[in-house]
N, C-alpha and C positions, 0 to 999 in steps of 0.2 A: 477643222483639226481631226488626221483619223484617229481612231482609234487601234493601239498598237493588237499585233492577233494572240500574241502571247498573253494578254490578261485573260481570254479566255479558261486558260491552263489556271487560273488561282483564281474565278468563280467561288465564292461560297454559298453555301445554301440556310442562310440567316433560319428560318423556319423549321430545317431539320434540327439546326445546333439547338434551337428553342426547346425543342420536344426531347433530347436527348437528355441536355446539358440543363436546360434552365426551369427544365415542369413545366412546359407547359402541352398541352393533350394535342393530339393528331389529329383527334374532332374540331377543333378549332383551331389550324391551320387554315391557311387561304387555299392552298390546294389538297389540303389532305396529305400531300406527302407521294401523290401519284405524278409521275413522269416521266411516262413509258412511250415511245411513239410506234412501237411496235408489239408483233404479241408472241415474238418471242421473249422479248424482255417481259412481257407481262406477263408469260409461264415459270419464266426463271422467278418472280417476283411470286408467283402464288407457291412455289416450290419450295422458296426460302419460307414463307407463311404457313407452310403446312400441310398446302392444299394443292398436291401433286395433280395436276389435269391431266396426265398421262392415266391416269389410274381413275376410272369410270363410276367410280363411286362415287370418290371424292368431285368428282366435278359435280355427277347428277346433286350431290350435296349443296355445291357451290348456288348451284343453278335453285335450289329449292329455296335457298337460304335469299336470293333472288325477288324469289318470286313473293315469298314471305315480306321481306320487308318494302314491297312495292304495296299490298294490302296492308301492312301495318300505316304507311304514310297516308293510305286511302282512309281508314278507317280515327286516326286519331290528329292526322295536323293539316287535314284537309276539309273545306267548308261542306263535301258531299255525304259528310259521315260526321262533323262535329260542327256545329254552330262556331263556335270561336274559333275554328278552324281559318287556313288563307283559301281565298278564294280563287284557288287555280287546280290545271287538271295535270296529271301527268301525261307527258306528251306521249303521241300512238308509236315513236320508233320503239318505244322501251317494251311494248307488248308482242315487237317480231323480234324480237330478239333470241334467237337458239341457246346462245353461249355467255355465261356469266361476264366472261374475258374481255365482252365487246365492252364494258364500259370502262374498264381503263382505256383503254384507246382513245376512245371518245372524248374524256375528259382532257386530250391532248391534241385531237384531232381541231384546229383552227379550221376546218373547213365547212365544221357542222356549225349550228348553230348556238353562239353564247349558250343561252337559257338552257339549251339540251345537255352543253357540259355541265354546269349546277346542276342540274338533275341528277347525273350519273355521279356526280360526287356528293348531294344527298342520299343517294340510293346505295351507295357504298357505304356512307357510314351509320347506315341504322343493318346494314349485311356485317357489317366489323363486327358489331353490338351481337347480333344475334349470335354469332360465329362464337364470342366467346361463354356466352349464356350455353349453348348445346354443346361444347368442350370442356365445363366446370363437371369434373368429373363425380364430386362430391354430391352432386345431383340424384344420383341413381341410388344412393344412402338416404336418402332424405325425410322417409319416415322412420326410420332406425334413426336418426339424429337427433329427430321432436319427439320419442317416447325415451329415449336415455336423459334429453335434459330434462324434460318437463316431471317425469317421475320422479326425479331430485324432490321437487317440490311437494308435489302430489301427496307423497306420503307423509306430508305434516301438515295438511289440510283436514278439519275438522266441522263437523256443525255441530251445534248443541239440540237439544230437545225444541228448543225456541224457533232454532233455524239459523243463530247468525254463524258467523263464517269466523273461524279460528287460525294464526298460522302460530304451530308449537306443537310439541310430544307431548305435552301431558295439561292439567288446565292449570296448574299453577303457574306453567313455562309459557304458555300459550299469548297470541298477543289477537285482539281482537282487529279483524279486518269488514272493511265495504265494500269490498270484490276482490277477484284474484280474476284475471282473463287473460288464454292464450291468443299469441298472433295466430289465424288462420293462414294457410299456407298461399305465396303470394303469386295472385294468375300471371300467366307467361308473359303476358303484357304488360302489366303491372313492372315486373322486373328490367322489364326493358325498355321503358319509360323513365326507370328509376336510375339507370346504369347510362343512359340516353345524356342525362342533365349530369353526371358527375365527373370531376376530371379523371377518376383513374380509369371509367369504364372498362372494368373486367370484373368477371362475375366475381373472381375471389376477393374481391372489395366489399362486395356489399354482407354488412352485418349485422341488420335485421331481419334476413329471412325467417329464424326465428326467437321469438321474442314473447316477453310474458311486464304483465301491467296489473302492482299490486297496489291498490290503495288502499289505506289506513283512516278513522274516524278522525286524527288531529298530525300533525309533524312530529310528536316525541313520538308516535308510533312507527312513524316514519324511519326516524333515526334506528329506531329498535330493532325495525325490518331489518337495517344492513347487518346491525351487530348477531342476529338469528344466523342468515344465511352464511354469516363466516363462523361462527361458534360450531354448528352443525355441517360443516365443509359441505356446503351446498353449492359456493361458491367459493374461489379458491381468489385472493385478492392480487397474488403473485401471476395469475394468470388473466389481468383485466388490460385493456388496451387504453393507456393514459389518453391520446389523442381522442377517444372515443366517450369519457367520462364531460359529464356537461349539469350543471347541476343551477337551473331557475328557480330551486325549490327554497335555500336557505342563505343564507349570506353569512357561511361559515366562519370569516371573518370576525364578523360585526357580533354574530351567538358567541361567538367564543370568548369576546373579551366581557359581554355580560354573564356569560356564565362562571368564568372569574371574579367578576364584583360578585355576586350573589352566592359563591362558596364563601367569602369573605365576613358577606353581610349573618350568613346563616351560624357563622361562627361567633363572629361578634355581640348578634342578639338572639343568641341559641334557637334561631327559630326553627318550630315543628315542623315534621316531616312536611305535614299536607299544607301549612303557608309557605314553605321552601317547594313544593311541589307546582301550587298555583303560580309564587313565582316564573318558577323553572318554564312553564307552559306559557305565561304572558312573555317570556322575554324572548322564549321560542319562534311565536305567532308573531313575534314585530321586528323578528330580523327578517327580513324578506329582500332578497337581490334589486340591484337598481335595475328597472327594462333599459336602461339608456348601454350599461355594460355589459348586454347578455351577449354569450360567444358563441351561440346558438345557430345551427346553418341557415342560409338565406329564406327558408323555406317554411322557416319555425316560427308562428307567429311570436312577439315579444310578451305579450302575454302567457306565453305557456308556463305552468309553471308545476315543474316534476324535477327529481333526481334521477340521471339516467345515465348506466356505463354498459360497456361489452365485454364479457366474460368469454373466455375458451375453456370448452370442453375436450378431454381425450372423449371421444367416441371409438368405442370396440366393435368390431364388425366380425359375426362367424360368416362363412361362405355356405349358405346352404345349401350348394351343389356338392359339396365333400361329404353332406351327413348326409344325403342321399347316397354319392356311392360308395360310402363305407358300407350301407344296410345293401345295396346291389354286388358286394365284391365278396361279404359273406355271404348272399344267394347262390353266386356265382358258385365260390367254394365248395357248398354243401351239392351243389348242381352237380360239379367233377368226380364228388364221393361215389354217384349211382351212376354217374353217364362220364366216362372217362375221355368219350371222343365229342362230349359238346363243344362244339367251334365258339360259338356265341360267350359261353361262358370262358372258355380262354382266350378270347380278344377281351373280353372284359378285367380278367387279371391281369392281361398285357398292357393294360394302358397306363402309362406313366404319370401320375399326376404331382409330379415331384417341382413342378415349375407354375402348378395350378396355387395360387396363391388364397392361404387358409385365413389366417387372419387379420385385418385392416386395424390400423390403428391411426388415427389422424386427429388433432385439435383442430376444432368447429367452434365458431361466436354465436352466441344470442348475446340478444340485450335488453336490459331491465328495466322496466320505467316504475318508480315509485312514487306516488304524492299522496296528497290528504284528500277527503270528498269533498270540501271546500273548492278548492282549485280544480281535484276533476271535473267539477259542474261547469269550471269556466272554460275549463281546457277543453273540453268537448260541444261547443255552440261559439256562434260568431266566427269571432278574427282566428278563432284557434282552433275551430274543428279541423277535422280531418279530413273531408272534402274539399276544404280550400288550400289546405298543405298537396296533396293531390293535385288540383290544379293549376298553381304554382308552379307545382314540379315539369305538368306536361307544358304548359307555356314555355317554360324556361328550356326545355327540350325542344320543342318547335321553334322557337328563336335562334336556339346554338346551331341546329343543324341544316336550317335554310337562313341562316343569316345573308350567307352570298348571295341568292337569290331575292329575299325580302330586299335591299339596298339596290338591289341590277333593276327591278323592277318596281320599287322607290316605292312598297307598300308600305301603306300607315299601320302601324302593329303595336 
């Protein structure tokens, strides 16, 4: 029976509408989304991306962005550079290669070999990954970011004579802490390992870059924490991302209806402050979430156990190229007072800076983690350190983006 030539004309592309219509990522796609047989459609195709190859920048970029994620695959999902890595190389066409462009073709080109198209459609999507990592503009703000938010804090940190660590204005306000620690800023690889395994992979998704981990001596301190941070607009509750709040610490639930019986009970048997206090902290201590119900991502051991959400900040940005030439355009001025026919000084009055853009203003996330010393000693050793949330992650990244490849080549993984 033929097949009639007009069904051609009403082909759908099930894997586009996927990534479109139904969420699901163009990194895990079967073909990525490339299906160009030619390279002019594959300039028209980097044109529509941004990345005009007419214009010799933008390609040498293209080409770098290349070359980079060719050593990133060498260095982290490959057995030459990491032990759990797979045990294969990348093949020698990918190192004559002149022009970025060549691998979209290739990934359509039937005449090369399978394994070489998986290549070039691995290689393409850790170039995606990177492409949007060095396009997140908020980037080049980055420590004007960490010293606006983290100063929030800063200034209600204290020690005593003794040494311990205080968070409050004053000692009466003040609530006693076991550490306060900022995130250190996270290496490039880091980030692109991180953005590697997640579905929305674009840098404006990820919202831990930076971040702060306050832990308290028990959980009522805990709770105290949050109530400080909003009392002293430190944090603003109107500006926290619901999807991003995750909370293994308390079983909010479960404390709240004994914290009801025991308003009850304290009235009923007039009990003192500090037995309605011990209370308060036993019933505290034993509401604790079930690990079976934690909504924690795949990557979080079930034992962790912190309150933790993502706040946005307005961050203010001066341009410090303006308070330089404001101090250069009064030089200039006083220049003209003595020397009427300085050139230098009246091209420098001439310059327009009426389109040079003065001050930035953008909301940026961090996010919080707060638990007790208790739980951070668990949270940090075993199933729930943070080297094995790390390599979890990079596993899970090496699986999604050679998954075509692991299967064609039927590796045990």
């Amino acid at each position: 029976m033929n097949r009639p030539d007009y069904l051609e004309k009403y082909r759908i592309d099930w894997e586009l509408i996927n990534v479109v219509a139904e969420g699901q990522s163009a990194l895990d796609t079967r073909s990525f989304l490339i299906d160009y047989n030619n390279k002019t459609d594959v300039l028209n195709f980097l044109k529509g991306y941004g990345l005009d190859q007419n214009n010799p920048v933008l390609k040498a970029e293209l080409f770098g962005n290349f070359q980079e994620a060719m050593q990133f695959i060498r260095k982290y999902f490959l057995k030459e550079n990491n032990p759990e890595g797979l045990d294969l190389h990348i093949p020698p066409c990918f190192f004559n290669m002149t022009e970025a462009s060549e691998l979209f073709i290739m990934i359509n080109n039937h005449k090369r070999a399978y394994e070489e198209r998986l290549w070039a459609m691995a290689i393409l999507k850790v170039m995606h990954t990177i492409i949007h990592l060095d396009k997140d503009l908020r980037h080049n703000y980055f420590s004007v970011i960490q010293q606006q938010i983290f100063d929030r804090f800063y200034k209600y940190l204290s020690r005593d004579e003794r040494g311990l660590l205080y968070l409050g204005p004053t000692p009466d306000k003040r609530i006693p802490l076991h550490s306060f620690t900022t995130k250190a800023k996270k290496t490039r690889d880091s980030i692109i390992i991180k953005l590697l395994h997640k579905p929305e992979n674009v840098a404006e998704e990820l919202f831990d870059r930076v971040g702060l981990r306050i832990v308290t001596n028990n959980k009522y301190d805990a709770v105290r924490v949050i109530k400080f941070l909003q009392q002293m607009n430190i944090i603003t509750p109107h500006n926290t991302k619901p999807s991003r709040s995750f909370n293994s610490l308390i079983d909010i639930k479960l404390f709240r209806s004994k914290f009801h019986l025991l308003i009850r009970e304290s009235i009923r048997e007039n009990l003192s402050e500090q037995l309605f206090l011990e209370k308060f902290h036993h019933a505290l201590e034993n509401s604790e979430p079930d690990e079976k119900k934690s909504d924690r991502n795949e990557f979080t051991s079930r034992k962790y156990r912190a309150i933790q959400f993502t706040c946005r900040q307005l961050i203010k940005y001066k341009n410090p190229f303006l308070l330089e030439f404001s101090s250069l355009r009064t030089l200039a001025k006083k220049t003209l007072e003595n020397d009427h026919d300085n050139l230098l000084a009246k091209k420098i009055l001439d310059i327009d800076i009426m389109s040079t853009t003065k001050d930035i203003s953008f909301f940026y996330p961090f996010e919080i983690q707060i638990t007790d010393s208790k739980n951070h000693e668990i949270n940090t050793r075993g199933e729930a350190s943070h080297q094995e949330y790390k390599n979890q992650q990079l596993k899970n990244a090496l699986v999604r983006i050679f998954h075509p490849l692991i299967t064609f080549k039927n590796i045990k993984f």
